[in-house]
PADRENMAR-643241 format. One record per residue: residue in three letters; residue number from 0; y, z, x of N, C-alpha, C in turn. Coordinates in steps of 0.2 Angstrom, whole numbers. Each point is the difference from the previous one (the first is absolute). Layout:
BEGIN
("ALA", NUM, (Y, Z, X), (Y, Z, X), (Y, Z, X))
...
***
This chain:
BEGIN
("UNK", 0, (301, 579, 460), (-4, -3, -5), (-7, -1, 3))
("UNK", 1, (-6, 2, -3), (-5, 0, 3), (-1, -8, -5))
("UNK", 2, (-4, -4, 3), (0, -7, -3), (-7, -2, 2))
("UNK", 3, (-3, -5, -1), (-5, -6, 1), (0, -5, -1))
("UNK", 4, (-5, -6, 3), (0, -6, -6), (-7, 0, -3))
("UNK", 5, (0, -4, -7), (-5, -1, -2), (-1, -5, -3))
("UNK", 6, (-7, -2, -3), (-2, -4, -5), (-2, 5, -7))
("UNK", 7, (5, -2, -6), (-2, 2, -7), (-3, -2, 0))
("UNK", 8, (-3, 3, -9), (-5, -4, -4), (1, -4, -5))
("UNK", 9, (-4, -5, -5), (2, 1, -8), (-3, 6, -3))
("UNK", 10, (0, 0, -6), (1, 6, -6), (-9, -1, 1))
("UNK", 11, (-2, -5, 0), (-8, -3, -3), (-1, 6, 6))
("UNK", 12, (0, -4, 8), (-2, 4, 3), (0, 9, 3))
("UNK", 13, (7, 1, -1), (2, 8, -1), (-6, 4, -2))
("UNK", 14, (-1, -5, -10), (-6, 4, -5), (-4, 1, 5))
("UNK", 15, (-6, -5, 3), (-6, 0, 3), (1, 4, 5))
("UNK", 16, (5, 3, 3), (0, 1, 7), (0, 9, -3))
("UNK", 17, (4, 1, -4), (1, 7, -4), (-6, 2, -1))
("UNK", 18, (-5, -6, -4), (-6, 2, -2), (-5, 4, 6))
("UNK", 19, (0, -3, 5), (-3, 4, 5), (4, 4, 3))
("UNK", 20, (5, 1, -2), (4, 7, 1), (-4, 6, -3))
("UNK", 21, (0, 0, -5), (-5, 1, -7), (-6, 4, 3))
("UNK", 22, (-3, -7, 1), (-8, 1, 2), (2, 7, 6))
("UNK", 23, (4, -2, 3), (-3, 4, 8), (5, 7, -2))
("UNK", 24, (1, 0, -5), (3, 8, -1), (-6, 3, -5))
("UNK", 25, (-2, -4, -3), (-6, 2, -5), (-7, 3, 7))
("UNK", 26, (-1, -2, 3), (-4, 0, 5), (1, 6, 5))
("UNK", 27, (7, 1, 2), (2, 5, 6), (1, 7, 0))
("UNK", 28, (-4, 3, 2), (3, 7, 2), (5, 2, 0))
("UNK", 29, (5, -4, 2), (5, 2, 1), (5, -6, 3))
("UNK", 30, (8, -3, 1), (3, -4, 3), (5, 0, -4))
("UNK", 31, (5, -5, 4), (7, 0, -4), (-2, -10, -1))
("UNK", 32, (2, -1, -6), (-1, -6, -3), (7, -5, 0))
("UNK", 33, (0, -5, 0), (5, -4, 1), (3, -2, -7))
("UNK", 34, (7, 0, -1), (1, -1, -7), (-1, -8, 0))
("UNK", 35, (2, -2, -8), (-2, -6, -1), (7, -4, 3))
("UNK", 36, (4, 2, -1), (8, -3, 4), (-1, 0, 6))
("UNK", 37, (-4, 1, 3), (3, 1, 8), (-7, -4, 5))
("UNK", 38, (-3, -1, -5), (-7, -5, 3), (4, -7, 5))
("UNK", 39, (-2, -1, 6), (3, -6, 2), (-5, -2, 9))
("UNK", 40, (1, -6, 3), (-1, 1, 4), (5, -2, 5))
("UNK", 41, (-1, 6, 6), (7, 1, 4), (-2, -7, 5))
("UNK", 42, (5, -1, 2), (-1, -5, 6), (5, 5, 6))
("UNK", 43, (8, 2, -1), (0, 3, 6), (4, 7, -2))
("UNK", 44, (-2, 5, 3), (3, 8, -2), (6, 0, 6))
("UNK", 45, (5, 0, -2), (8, 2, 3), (2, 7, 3))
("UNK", 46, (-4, 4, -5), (3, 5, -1), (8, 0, -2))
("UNK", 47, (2, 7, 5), (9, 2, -2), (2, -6, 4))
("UNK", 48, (4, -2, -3), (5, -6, 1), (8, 0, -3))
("UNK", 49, (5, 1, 2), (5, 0, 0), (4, -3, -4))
("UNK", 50, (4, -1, -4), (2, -2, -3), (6, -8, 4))
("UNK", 51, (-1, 1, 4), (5, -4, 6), (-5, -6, 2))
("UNK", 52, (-7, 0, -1), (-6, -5, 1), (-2, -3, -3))
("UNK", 53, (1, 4, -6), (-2, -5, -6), (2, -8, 1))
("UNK", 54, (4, -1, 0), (0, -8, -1), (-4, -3, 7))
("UNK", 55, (-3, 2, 5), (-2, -2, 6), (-9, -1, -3))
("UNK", 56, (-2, 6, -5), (-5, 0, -3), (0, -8, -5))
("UNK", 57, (3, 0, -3), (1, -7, -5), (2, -5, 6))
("UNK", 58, (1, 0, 3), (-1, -6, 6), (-8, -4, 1))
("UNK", 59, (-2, 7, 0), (-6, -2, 4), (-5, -3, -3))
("UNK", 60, (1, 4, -9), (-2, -3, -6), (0, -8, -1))
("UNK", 61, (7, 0, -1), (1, -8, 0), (0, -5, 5))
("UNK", 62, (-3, 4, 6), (-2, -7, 5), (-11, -1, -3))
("UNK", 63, (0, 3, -3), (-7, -2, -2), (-1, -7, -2))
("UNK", 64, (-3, -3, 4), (-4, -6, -6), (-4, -1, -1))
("UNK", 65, (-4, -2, -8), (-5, 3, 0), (1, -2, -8))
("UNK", 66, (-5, -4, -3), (-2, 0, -7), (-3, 5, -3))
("UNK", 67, (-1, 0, -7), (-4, 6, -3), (-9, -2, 1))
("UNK", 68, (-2, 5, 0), (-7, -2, 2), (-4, 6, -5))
("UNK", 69, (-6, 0, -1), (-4, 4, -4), (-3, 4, 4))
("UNK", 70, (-1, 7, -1), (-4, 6, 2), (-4, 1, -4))
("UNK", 71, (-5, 1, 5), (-6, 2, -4), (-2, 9, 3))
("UNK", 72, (0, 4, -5), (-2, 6, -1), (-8, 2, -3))
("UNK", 73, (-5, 3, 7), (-5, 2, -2), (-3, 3, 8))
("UNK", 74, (-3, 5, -4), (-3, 6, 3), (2, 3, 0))
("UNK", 75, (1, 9, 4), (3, 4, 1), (-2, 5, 7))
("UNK", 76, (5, 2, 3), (-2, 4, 8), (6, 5, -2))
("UNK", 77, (-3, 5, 5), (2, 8, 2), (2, 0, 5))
("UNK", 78, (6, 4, 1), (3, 2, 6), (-2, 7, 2))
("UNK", 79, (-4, 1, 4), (-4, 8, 2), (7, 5, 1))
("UNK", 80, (-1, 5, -4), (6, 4, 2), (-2, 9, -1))
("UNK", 81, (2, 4, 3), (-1, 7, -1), (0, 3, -5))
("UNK", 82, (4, 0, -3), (0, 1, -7), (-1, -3, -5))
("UNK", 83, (-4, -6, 0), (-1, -4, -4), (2, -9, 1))
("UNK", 84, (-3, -4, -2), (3, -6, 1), (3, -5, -3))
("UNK", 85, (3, -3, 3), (4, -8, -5), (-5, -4, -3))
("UNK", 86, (2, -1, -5), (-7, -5, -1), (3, -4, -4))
("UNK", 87, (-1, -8, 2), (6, -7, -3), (-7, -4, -1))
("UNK", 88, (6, -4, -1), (-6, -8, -4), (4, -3, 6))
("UNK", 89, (-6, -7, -2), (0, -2, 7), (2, -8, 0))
("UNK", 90, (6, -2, 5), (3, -7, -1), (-7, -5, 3))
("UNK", 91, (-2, -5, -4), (-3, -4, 6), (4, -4, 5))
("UNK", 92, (-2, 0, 6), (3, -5, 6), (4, -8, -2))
("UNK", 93, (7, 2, 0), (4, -8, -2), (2, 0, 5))
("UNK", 94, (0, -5, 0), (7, -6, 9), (4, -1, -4))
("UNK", 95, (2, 0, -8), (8, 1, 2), (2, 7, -1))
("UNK", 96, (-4, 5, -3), (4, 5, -1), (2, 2, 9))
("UNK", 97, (-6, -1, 6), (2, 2, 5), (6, -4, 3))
("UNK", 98, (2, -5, -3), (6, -4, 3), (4, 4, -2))
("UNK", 99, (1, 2, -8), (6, 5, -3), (0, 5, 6))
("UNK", 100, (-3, 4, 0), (-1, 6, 5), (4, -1, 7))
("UNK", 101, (-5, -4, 3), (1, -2, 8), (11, -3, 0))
("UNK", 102, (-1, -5, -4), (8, -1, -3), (5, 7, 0))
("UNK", 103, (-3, 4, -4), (4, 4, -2), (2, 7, 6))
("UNK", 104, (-9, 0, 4), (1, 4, 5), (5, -3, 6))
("UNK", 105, (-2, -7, -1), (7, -1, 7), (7, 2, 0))
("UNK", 106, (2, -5, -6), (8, 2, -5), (0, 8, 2))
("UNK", 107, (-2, 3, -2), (3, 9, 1), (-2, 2, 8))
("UNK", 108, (-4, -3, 3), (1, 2, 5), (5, -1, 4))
("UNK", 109, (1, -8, 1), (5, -3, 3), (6, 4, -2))
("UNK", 110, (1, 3, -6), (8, 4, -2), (-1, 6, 2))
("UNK", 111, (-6, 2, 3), (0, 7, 3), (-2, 6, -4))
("UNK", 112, (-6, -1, -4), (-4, 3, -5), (-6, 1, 4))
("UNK", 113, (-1, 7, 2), (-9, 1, 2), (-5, 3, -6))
("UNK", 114, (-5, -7, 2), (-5, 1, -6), (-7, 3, 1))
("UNK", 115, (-2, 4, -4), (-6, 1, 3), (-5, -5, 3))
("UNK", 116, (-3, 1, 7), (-3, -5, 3), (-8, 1, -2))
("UNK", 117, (-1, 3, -4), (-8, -1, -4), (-2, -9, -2))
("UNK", 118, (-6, -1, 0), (-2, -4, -5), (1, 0, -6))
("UNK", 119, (3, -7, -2), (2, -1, -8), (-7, 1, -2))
("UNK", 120, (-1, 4, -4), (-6, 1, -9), (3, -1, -3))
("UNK", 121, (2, -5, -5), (3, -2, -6), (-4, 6, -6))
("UNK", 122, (3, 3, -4), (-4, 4, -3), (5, 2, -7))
("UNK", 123, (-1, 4, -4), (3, 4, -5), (-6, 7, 1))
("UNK", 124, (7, 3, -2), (-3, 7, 2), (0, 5, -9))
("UNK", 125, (-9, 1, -3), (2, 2, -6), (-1, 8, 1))
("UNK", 126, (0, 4, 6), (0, 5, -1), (-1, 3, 7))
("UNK", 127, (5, 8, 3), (-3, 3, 4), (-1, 8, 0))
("UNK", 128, (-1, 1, 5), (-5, 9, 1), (-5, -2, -4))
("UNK", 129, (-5, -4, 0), (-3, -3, -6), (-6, 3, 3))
("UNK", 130, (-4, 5, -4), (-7, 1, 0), (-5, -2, -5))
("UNK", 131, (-7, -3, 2), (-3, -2, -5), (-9, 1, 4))
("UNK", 132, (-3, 0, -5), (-7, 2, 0), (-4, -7, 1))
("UNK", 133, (2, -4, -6), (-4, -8, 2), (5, -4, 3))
("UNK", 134, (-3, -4, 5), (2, -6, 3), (4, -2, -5))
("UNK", 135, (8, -2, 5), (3, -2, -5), (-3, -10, -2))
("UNK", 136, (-2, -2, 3), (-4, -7, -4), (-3, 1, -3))
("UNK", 137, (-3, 4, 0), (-6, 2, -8), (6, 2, -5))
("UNK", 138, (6, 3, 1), (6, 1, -6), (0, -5, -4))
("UNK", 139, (2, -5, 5), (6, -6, -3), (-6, -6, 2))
("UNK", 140, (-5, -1, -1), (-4, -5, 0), (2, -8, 3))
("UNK", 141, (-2, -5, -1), (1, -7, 0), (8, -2, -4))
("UNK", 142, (6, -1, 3), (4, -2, -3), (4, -5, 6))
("UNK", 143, (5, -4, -4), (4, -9, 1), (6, 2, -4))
("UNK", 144, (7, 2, 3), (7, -1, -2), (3, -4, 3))
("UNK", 145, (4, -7, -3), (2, -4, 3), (9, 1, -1))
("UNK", 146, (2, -2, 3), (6, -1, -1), (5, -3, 4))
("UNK", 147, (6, -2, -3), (6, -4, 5), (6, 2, 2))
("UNK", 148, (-4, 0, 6), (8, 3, 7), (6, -4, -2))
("UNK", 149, (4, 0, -4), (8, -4, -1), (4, 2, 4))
("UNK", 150, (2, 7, 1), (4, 5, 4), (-2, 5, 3))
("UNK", 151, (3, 0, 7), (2, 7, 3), (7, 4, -3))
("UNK", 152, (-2, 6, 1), (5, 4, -3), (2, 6, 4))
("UNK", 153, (5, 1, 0), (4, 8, 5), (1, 3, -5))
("UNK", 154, (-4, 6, 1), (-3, 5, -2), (2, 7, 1))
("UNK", 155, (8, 4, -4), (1, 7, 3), (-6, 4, -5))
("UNK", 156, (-1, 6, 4), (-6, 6, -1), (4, 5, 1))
("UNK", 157, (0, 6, -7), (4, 4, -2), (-4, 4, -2))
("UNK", 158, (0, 6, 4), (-4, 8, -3), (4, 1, -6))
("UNK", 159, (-5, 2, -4), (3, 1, -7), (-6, 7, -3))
("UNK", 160, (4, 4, -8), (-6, 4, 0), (-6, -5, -2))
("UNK", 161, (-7, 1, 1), (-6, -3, -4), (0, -6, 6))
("UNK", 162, (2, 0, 8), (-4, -6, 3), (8, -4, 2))
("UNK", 163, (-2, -6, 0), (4, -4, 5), (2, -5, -5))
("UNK", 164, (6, -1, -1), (2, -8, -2), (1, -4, 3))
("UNK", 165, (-1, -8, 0), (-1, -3, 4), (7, -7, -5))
("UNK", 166, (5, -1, 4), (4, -5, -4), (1, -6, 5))
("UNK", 167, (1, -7, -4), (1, -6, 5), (6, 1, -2))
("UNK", 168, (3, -3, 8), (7, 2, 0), (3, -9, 6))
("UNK", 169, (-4, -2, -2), (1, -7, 3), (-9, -5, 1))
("UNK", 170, (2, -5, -1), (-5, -5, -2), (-2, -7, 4))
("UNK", 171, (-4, -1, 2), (0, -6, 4), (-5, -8, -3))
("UNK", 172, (2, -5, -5), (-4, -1, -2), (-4, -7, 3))
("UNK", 173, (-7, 0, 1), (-1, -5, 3), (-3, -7, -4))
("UNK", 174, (1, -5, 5), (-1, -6, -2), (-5, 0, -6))
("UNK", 175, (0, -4, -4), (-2, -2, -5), (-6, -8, 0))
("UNK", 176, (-5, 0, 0), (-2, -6, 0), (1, -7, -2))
("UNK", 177, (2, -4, 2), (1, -6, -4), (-4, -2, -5))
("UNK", 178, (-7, 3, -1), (-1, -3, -6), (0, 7, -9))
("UNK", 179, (1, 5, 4), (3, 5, -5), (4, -2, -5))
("UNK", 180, (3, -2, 3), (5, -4, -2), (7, 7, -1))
***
């Protein structure tokens, strides 16, 4: 099973995020574009993972603590590639998303999980092999998407025809603030 964890969206957010899916296909020479289901931000790639560790992955899950906290979505940045680039919107810097993360990287470590040892960029990714003529910030102009981290989620990635499905196949919810009620 090739697997990840993530943070979903709501539906509100999905739209906006589709929309500059939109913009940056409308704009591109060329790239492969992120479907509107599959938009999310990773926190850790597993890859193949065995059916026999699965439950060691949900460990590591629910040793998280950690309230629901708001993310904020703006900007966007390029991953330089050969044949074209990734190009995501952009997480602003949260201390608690990095506690999910840093939490979440210990737990799978400690079970024997090696993670990419790159620097976390929190991001969404709306498109790659992406070529484009203008700056993609002159694209997607000045924009603010808010929204509330509730859950992390294990996530299988299944090649399918037309791209990738991505399905939660387990869920970790986190705390809830006392005045949310």
């Amino acid at each position: 099973m090739r697997l990840f964890i993530a943070v979903n969206f709501s539906q509100k957010t999905l739209d906006r995020l589709f929309d500059m899916v939109g913009k940056l296909r409308e704009n591109a020479k060329r790239g492969t574009f992120s479907k509107r289901e599959n938009l999310h931000l990773t926190l850790a790639f597993l890859g193949e993972v065995g059916f026999d560790r699965l439950d060691l992955v949900k460990q590591a899950m629910d040793e998280v603590a950690a309230s629901s906290f708001e993310l904020v979505i703006s900007g966007v940045g390029r991953f330089k590639r050969e044949d074209g680039d990734i190009v995501w919107a952009a997480v602003r810097e949260c201390r608690e998303l990095d506690s999910v993360y840093r939490q979440l990287r210990r737990g799978l470590e400690e079970r024997g999980f090696r993670l990419d040892g790159g620097r976390f960029t929190p991001h969404i990714t709306l498109g790659r092999r992406v070529v484009t003529e203008k700056d993609i910030r002159e694209i997607f102009g000045r924009f603010e998407i808010r929204e509330k981290a509730q859950k992390v989620s294990l996530i299988l990635s299944e090649r399918e025809e037309g791209g990738m499905r991505y399905t939660e196949i387990y869920g970790k919810e986190l705390r809830r603030d006392e005045d949310e009620g």
